[in-house]
Each structure stands twice: as C-alpha cells, then as structure tokens.
LODOSE-858905 format. One line per 8 residues: number of its first residue (from 1); their letters; for each residue x, y, z of N, C-alpha, C. Coordinates in nm, 4 decimals, always signed. Atoms other than C-alpha are relative to their C-alpha. Layout:
LODOSE-858905
NUM> A> X,Y,Z,X,Y,Z,X,Y,Z ~ ...;
***
This chain:
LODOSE-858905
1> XXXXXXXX> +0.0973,-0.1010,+0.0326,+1.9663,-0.0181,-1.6155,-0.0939,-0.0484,-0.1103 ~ +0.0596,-0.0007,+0.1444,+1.8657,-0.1651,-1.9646,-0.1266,-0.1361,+0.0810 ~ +0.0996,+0.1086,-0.0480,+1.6770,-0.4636,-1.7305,-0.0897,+0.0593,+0.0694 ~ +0.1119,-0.0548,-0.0626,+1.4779,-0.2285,-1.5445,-0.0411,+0.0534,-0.0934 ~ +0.0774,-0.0748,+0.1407,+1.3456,-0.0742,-1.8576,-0.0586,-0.0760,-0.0741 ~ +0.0624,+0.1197,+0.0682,+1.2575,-0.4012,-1.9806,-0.0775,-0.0335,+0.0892 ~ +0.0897,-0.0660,-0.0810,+1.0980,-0.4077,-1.6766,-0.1365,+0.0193,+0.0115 ~ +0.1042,-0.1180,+0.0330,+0.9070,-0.1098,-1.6864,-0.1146,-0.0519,-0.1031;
9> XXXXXXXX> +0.0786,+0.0538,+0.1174,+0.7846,-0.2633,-2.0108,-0.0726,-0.0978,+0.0183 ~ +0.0632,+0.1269,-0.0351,+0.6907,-0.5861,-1.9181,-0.1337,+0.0915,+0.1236 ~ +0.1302,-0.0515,-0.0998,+0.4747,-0.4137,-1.6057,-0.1201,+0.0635,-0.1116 ~ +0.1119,-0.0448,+0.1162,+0.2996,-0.2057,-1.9068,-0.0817,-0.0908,-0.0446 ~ +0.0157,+0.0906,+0.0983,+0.2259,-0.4657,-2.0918,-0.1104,-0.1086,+0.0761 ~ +0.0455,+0.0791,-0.0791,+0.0901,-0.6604,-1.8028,-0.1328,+0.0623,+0.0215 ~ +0.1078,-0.0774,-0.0755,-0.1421,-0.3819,-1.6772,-0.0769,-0.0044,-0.1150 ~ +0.0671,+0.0113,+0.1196,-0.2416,-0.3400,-2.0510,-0.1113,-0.1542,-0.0155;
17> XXXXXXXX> +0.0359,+0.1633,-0.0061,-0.3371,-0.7503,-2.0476,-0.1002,-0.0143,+0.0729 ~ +0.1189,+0.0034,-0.1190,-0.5660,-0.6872,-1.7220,-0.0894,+0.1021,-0.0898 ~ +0.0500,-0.0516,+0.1039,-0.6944,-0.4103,-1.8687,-0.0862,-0.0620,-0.1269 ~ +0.0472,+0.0630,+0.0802,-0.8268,-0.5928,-2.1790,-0.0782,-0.1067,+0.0424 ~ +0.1324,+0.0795,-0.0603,-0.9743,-0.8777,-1.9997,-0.0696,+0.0464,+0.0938 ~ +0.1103,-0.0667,-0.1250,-1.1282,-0.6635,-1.7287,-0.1118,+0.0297,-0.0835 ~ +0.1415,-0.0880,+0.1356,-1.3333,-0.4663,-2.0580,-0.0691,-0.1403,-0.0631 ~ +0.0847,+0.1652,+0.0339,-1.3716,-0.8566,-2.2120,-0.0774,-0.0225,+0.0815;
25> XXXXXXXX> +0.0634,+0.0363,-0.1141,-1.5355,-0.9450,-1.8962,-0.1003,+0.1147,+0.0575 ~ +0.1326,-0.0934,+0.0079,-1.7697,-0.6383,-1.8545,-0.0759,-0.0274,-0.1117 ~ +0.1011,+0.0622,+0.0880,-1.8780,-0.7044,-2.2000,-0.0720,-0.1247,+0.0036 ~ +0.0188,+0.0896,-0.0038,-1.9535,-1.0272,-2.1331,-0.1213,-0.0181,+0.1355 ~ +0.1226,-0.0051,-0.1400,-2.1391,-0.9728,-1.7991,-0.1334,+0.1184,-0.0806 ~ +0.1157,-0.0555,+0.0968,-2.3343,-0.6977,-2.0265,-0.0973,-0.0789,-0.0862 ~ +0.0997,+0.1402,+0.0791,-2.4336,-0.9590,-2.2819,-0.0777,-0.1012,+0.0724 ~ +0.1280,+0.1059,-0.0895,-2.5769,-1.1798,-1.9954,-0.1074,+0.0685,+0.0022;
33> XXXXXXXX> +0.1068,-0.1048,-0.1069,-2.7394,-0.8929,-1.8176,-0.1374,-0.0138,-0.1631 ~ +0.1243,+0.0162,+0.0964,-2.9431,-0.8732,-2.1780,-0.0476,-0.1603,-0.0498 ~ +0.0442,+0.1315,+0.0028,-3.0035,-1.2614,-2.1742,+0.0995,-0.1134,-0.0557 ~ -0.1686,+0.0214,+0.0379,-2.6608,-1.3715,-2.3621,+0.0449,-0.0983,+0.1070 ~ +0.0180,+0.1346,-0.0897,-2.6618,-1.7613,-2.1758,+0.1508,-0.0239,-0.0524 ~ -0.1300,+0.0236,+0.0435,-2.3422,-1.7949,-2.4202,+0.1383,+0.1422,+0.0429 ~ -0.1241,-0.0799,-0.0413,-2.1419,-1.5070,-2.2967,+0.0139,-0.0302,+0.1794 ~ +0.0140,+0.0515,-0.1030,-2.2524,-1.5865,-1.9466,+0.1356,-0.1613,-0.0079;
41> XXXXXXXX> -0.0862,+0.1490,-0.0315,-2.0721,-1.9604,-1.9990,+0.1638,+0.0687,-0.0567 ~ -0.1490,-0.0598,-0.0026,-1.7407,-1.7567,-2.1527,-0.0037,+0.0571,+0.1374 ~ -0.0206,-0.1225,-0.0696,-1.7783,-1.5007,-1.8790,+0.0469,-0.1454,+0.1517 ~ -0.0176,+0.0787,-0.0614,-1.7623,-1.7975,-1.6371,+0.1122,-0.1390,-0.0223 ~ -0.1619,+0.0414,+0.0587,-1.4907,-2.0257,-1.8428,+0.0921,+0.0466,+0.0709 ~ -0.1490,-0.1328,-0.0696,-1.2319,-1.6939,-1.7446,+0.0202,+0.0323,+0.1110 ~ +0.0162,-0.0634,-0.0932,-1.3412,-1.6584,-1.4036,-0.0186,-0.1379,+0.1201 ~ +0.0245,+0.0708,-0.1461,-1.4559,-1.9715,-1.1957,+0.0976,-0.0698,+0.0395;
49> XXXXXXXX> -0.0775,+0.0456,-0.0368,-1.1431,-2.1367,-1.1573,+0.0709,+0.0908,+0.1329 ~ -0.0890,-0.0368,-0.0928,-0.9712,-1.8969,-0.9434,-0.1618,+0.0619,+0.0830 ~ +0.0772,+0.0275,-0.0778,-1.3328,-1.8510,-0.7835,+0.0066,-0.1367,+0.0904 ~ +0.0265,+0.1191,-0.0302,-1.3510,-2.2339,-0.7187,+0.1203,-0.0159,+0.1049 ~ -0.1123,+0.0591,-0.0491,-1.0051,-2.2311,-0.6084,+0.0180,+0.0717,+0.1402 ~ -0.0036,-0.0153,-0.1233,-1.0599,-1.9496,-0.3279,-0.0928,-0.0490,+0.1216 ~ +0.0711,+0.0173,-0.0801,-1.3712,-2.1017,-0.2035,+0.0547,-0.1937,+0.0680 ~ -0.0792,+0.1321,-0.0825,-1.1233,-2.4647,-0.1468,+0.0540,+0.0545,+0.0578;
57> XXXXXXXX> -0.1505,-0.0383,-0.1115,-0.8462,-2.2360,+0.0045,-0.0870,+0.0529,+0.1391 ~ +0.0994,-0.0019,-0.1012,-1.1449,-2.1062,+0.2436,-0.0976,-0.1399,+0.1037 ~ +0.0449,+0.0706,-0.0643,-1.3171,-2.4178,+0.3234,+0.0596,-0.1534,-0.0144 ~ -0.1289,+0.1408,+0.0001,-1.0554,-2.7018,+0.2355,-0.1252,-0.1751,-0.0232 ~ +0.1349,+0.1603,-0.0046,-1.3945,-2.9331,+0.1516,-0.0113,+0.0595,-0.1723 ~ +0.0709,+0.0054,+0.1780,-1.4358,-2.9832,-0.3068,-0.1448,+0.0124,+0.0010 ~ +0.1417,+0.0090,-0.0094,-1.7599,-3.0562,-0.2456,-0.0542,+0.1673,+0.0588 ~ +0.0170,-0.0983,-0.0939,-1.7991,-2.7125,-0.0265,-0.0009,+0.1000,-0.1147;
65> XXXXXXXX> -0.1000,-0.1139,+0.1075,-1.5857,-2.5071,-0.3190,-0.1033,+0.0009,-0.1327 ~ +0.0555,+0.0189,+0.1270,-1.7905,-2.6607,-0.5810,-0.1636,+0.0996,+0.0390 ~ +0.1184,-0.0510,-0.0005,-2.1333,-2.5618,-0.4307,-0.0220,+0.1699,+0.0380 ~ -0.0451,-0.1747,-0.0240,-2.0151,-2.1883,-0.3270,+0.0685,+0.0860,-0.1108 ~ +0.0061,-0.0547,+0.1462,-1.8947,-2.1542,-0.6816,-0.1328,+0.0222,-0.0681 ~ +0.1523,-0.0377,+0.0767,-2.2271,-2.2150,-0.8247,-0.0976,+0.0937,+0.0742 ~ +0.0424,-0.0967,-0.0116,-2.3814,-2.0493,-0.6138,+0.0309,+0.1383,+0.0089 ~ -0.0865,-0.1356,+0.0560,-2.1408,-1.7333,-0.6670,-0.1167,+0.0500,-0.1596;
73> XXXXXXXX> +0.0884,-0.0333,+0.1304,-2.2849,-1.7736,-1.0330,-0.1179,+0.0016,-0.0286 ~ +0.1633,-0.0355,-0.0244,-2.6374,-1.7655,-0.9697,+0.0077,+0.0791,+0.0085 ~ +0.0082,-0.1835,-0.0293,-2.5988,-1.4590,-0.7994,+0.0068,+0.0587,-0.1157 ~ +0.0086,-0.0923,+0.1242,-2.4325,-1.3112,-1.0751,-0.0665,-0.0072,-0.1222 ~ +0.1105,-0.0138,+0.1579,-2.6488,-1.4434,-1.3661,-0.1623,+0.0961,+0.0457 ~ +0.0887,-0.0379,-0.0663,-2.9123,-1.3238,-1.1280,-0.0113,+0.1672,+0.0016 ~ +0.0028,-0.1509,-0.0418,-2.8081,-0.9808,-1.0658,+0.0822,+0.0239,-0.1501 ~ -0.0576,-0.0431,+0.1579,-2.6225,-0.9617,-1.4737,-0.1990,+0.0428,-0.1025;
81> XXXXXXXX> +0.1499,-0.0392,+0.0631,-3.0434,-0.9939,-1.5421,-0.0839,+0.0808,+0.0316 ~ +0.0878,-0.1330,-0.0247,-3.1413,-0.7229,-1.3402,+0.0780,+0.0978,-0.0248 ~ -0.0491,-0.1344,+0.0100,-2.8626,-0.4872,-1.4771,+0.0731,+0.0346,+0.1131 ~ -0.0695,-0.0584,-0.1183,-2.6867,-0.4790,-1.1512,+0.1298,-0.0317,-0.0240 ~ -0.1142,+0.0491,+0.0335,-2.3644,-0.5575,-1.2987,+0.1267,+0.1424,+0.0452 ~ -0.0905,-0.1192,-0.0636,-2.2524,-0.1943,-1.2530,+0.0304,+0.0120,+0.1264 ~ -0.0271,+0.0195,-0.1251,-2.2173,-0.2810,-0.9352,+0.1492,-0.0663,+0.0290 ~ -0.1640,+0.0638,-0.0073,-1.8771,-0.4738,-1.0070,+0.0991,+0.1431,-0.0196;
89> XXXXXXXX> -0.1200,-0.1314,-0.0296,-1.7276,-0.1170,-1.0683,+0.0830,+0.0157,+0.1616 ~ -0.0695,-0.0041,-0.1632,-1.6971,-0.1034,-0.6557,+0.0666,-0.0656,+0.0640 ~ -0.1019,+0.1133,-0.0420,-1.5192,-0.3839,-0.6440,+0.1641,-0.0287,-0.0706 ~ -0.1623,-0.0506,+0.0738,-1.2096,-0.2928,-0.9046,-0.0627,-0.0902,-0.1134 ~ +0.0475,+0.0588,+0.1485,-1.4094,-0.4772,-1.1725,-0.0547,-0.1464,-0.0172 ~ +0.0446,+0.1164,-0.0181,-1.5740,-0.7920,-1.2664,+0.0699,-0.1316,+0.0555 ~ -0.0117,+0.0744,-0.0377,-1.3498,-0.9721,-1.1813,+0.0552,-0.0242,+0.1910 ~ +0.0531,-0.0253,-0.1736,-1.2933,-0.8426,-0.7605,-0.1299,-0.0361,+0.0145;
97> XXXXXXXX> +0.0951,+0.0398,-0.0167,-1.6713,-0.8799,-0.7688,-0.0346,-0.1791,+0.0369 ~ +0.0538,+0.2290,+0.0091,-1.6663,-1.3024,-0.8438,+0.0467,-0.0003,+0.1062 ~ -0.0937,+0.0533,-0.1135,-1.3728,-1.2969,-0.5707,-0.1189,+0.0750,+0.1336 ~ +0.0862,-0.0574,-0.1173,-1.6031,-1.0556,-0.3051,-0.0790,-0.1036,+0.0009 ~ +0.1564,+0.1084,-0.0419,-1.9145,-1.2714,-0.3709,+0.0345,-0.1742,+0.0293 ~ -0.0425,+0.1613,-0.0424,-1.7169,-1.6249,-0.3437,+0.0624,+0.0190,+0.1533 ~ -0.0458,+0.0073,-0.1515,-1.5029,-1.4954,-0.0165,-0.0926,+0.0602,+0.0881 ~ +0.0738,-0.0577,-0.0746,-1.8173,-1.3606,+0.1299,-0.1184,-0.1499,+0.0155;
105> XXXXXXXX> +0.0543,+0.0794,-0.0078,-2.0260,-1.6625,-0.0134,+0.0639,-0.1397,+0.1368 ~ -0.0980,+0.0886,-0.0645,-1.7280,-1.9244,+0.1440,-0.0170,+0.0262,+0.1554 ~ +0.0413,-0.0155,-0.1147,-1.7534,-1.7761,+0.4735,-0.1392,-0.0147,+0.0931 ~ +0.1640,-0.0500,-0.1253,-2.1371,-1.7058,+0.5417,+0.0145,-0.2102,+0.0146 ~ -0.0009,+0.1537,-0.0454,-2.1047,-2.1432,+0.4674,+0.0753,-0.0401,+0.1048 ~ -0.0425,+0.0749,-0.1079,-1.8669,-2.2365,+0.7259,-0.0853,+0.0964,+0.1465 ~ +0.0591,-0.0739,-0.1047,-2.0336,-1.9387,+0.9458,-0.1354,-0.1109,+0.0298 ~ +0.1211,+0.0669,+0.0003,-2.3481,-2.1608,+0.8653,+0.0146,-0.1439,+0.0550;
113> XXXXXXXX> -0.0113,+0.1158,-0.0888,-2.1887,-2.4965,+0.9529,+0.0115,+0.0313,+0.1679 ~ -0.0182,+0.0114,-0.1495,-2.0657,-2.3486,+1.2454,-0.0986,+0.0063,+0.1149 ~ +0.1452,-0.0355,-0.0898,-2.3867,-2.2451,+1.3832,-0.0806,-0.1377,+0.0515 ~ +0.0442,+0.1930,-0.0530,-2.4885,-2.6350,+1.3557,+0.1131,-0.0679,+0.0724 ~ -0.1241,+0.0972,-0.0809,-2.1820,-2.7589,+1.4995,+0.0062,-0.1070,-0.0380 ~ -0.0369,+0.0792,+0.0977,-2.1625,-2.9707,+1.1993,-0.0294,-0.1516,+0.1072 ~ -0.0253,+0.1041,-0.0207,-2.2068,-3.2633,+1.4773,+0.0994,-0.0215,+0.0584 ~ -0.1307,+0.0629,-0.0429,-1.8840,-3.2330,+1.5926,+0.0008,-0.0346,+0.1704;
121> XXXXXXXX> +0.0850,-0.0066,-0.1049,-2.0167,-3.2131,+1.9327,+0.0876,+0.1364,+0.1124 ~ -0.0600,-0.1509,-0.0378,-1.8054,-2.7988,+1.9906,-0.1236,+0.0733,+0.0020 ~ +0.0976,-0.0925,+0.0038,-2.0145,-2.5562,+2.0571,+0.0582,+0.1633,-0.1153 ~ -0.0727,-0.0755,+0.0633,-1.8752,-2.3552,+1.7657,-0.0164,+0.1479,+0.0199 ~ -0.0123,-0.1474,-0.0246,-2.0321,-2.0332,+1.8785,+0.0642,+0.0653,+0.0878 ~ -0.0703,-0.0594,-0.0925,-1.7954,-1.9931,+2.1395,+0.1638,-0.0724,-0.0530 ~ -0.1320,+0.0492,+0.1144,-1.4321,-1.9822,+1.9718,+0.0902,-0.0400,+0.1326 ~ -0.0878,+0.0900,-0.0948,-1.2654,-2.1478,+2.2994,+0.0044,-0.1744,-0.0642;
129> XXXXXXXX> +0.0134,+0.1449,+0.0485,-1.4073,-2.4535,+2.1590,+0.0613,-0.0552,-0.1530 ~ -0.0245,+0.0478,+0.1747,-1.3091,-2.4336,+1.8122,+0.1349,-0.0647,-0.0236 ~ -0.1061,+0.0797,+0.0373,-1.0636,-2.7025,+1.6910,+0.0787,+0.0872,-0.0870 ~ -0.0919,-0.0611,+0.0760,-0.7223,-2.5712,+1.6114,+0.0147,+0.0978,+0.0389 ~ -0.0243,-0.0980,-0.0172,-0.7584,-2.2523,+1.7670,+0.0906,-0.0025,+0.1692 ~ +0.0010,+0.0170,-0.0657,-0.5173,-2.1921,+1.9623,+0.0010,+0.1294,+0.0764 ~ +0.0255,-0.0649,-0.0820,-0.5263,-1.9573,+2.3210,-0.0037,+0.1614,-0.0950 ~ +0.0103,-0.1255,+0.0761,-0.4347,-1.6096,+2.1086,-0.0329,+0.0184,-0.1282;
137> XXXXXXXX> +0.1599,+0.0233,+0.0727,-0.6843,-1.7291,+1.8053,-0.1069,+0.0353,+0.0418 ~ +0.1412,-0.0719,-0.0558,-0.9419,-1.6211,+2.0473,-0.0348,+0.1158,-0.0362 ~ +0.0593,-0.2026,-0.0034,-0.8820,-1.2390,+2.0584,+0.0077,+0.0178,-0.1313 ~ -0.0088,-0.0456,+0.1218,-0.8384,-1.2548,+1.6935,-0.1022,+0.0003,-0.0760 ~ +0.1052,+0.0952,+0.0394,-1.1312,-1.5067,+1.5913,-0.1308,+0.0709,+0.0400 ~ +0.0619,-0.0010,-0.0205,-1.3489,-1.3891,+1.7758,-0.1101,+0.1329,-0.0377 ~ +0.0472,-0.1410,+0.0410,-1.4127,-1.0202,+1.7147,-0.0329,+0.0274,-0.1308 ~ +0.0387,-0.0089,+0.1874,-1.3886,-1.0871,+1.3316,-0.1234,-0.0995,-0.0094;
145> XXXXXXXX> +0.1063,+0.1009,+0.0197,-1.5917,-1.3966,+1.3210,-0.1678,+0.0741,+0.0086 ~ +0.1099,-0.0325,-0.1379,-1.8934,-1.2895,+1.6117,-0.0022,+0.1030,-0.0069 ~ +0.0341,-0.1198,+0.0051,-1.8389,-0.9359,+1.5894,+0.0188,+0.1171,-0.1337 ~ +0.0124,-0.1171,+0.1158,-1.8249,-0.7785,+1.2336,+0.0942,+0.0301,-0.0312 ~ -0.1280,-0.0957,-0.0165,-1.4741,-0.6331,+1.2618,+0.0949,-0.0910,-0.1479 ~ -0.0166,+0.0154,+0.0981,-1.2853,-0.6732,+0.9740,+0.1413,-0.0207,+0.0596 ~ -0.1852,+0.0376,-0.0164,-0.9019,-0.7821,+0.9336,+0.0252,+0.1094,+0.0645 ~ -0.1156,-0.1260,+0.0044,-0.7586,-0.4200,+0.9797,-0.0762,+0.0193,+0.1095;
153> XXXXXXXX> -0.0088,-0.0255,-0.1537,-0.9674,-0.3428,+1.2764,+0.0683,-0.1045,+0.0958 ~ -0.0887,+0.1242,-0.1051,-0.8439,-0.6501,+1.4742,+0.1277,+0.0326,+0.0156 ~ -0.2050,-0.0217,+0.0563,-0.4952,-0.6040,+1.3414,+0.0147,+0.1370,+0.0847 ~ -0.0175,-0.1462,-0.0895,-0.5031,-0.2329,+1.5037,-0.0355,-0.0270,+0.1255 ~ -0.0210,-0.0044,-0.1204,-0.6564,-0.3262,+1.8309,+0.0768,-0.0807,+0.0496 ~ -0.1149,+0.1531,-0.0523,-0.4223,-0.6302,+1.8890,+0.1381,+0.0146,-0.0398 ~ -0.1403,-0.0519,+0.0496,-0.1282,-0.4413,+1.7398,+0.0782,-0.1144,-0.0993 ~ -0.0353,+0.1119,-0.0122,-0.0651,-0.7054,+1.5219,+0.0151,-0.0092,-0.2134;
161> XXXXXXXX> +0.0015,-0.0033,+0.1699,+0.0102,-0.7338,+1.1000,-0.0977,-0.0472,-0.0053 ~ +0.1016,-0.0040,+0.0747,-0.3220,-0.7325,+0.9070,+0.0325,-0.1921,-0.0758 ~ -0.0161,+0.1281,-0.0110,-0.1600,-1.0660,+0.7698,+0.0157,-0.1299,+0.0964 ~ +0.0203,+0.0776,-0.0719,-0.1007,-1.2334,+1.0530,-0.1639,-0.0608,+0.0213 ~ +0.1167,+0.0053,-0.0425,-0.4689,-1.1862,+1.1426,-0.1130,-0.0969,-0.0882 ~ +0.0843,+0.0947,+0.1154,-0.5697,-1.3049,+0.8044,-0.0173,-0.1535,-0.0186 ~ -0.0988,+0.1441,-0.0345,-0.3512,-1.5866,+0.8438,-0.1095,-0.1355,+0.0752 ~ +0.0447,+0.0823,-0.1213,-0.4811,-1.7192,+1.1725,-0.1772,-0.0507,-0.0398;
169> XXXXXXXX> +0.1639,+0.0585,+0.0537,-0.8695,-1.6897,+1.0292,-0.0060,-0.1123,-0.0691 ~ +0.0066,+0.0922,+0.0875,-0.8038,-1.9102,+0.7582,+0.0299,-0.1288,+0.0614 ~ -0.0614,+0.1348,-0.0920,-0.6151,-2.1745,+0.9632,-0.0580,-0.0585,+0.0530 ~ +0.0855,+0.0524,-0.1494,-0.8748,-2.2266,+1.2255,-0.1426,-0.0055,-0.0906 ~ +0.1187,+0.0389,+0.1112,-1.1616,-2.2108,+0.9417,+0.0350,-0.0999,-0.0360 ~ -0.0365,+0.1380,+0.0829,-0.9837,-2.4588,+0.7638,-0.0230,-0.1336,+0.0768 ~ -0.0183,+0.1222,-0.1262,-0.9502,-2.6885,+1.0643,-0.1213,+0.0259,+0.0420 ~ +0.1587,+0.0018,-0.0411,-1.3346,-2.6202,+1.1742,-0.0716,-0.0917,-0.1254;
177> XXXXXXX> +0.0300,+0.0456,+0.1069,-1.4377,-2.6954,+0.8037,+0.0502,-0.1673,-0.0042 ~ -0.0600,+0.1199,+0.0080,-1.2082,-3.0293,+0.8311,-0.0996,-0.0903,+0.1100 ~ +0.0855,+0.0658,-0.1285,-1.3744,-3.1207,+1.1688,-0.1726,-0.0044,-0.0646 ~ +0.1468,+0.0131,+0.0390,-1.7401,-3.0408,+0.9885,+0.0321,-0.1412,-0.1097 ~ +0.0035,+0.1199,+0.0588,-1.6341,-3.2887,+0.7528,+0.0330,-0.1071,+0.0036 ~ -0.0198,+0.0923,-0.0853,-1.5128,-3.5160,+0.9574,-0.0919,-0.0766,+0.0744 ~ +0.1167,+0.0597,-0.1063,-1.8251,-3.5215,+1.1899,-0.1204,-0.0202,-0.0768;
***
C-alpha cells in the first residue's frame, strides 16, 4: 500500500514537471512571437530533439529529419511573429504543436517523394507498387495515405487496432523512404 502512495506521488510530481515546462515553453514561444531570437533558440534547445527524432522515426533518412526539423521551426518562428502561437493551445500545448507540425511536416515529404517516385522506377501512387507493402498494407495504406482517413477511421472499417494500423503506415513509409534513398 505504502508503494502505491509513493506512487501516487511520484505521478504528481511528474504532472507538476510537465506542467512547468509546458508554461516555460509558452513563455518562451511568447518572447519570440515579440521578436525574442534568444528565447526562440531556448524554446528550440527543449524541443527539437524529440522533433528531429520523430521526423527520423517517420522517414528513416538524417538528412530528411534534419530538413523537416528546420523547417518545423520556421513555421513556428513564423507563426510565434504573427502571434499565432495561441494556436498551440489545440494541440495540448507547445509542445503537441512542434510534434503535429513535424508529423504532419514528415509526411507531406515522403507524400512529396512519393509523388516523384524518387526514381525508383514504382509508381508510388498506386500502393500495389509500394516496396514493403505487403497484400493487406493495401486496404490500410491506401485509404489513409490517398484518401484523408485518419488512423481510427481505417482501424473501424477494417476492424482492426488503431495500432496495428499505425504500425503498418510507418513500416511501409519507412521502406518507401529507404527505397527513395536508395534510388
């Protein structure tokens, strides 16, 4: 009993910890938004690593991760100078926002290689062709990719865990991304 109460505590303590750097990190996107180049480079210190690190776990290319980080932070120095920062409220706080605009940035790029077919000589807009995917990657790939649909719709019409679905995207991105950098 006395370890779940320690626990309890520790979870406090934790949430408290987020908490505090979530408010650090609004202030800090505030101080840009008014021109604040040095809170901008803290505000980015605390934050682009685990940016940098989802836009490698998305496109499995450094070079890829590196340039979908920076451009993550454009955006936001971009939109911290027009005051649009309150806009990270809709995202659970500044720091969901970096992660939305890097796993949204990360994607539209391989969406963008794919459209060139990097060379590989697939016709990537048709996910039969796509390296790595295999036969029931299609009905998954395809509707999210090509048609808008988000994890949880797929996952509901294909009856199928929301992770799995997630799963399989990443896998067959990763392995498209490998093949773009390959070809």
């Amino acid at each position: 009993m006395a370890g779940m109460e320690s626990a309890r505590r520790g979870g406090g303590r934790i949430a408290r910890e987020r908490a505090t750097v979530d408010e650090r990190l609004r202030r800090l996107l505030r101080a840009a938004g008014a021109g604040d180049r040095a809170a901008f480079r803290r505000f980015y210190r605390m934050t682009a690593p685990r940016a940098y690190g989802l836009a490698l776990r998305i496109s499995n290319d450094r070079a890829v991760a590196e340039e979908v980080t920076r451009e993550v932070y454009l955006r936001m120095w971009s939109a911290a100078r027009q005051s649009a920062v309150d806009g990270a409220a809709e995202w659970g706080g500044p720091m969901g926002w970096v992660i939305a605009l890097t796993h949204r940035a990360a994607i539209e790029r391989l969406r963008d290689a794919a459209e060139f077919g990097c060379g590989s000589g697939h016709s990537i807009s048709d996910p039969a062709e796509w390296p790595g995917a295999r036969t029931g990657d299609r009905a998954i790939l395809g509707p999210i990719y090509f048609g808008g649909r988000t994890y949880r719709e797929a996952a509901q019409r294909l009856s199928l865990p929301v992770a799995v679905v997630r799963a399989r995207l990443v896998a067959v991105l990763s392995g498209l991304a490998g093949e773009c950098a390959d070809g």
